[in-house]
N, C-alpha and C positions, 0 to 999 in steps of 0.2 A: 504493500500500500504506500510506502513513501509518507513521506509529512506533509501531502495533504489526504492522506488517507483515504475509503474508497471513495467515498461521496463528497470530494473538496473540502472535507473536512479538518483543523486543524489533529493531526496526529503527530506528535516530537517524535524524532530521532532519541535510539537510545544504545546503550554496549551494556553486557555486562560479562564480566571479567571474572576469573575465580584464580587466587594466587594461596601460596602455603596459608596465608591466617585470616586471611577472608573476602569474602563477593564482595564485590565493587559493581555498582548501576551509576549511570553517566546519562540524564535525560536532557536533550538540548531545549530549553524554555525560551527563547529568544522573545523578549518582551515583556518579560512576568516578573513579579515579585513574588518574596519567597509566602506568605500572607494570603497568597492564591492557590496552592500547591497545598495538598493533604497526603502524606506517605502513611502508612500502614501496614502492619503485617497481620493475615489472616490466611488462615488455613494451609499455613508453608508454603504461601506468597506473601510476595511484596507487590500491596497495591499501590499506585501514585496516581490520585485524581487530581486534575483542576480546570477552570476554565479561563481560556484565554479571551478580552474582553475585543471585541470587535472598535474599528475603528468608526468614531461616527463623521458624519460629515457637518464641516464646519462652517458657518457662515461667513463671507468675503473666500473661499473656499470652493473648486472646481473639480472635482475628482472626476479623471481622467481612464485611472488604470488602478487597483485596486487587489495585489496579489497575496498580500499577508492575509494567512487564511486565521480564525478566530473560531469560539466557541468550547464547549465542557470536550474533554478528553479524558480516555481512562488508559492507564497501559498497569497491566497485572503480568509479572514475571511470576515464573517457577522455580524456588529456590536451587541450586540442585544438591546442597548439603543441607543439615542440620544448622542455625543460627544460633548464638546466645539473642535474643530478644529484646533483653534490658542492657544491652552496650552498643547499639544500632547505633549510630552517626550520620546525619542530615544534615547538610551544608548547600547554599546557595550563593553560586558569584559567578558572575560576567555573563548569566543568563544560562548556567548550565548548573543541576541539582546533580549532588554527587551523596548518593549514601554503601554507608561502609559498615557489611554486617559483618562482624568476625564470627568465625566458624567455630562451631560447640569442639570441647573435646571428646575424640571418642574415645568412650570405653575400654578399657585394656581388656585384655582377651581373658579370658579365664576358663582356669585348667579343670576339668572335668574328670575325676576320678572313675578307672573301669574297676568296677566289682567283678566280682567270681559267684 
């Protein structure tokens, strides 16, 4: 679908990344402030809604060409580790939302004793 998504709608660009201690998502918001954008995690996703506010037209004002697309966008990832939840990181600057889950520790393996 690309960023204007299927129906010219606005949909961001996004990456996400998974390194040794944890997922990294990279949404490009070009125009938004962070007070627009709502991040969440449910059901072992990371949701990120928000909508992006259309331009209006202004008076002494001629719009001509009109390509910045606008409107509610939702983009839900699928985690693909386990998260800690409560050390999530949400940051926004120069119009790109960068959140940084670190990865649970996994459980060490343990030794199961064979009986007779």
């Amino acid at each position: 679908p690309g960023i204007f998504g299927r129906e010219g709608k606005f949909l961001p660009e996004a990456s996400l990344v998974e390194t040794e201690k944890a997922v990294e998502v990279a949404v490009e918001l070009p125009g938004m402030k962070p007070e627009e954008v709502k991040v969440e995690i449910k059901e072992g996703k990371l949701w990120i809604v928000g909508e992006k506010k259309e331009e209006k037209e202004e008076k002494g004002k001629t719009f001509h060409r009109i390509e910045r697309r606008s409107g509610m966008f939702r983009r839900v990832f699928e985690l693909p580790v386990e998260v800690v939840e409560e050390k999530v990181d949400a940051r926004f600057a120069d119009g790109v939302l960068k959140v940084t889950l670190p990865k649970a520790e996994k459980a060490a393996p343990k030794q199961i004793e064979v009986k007779r």
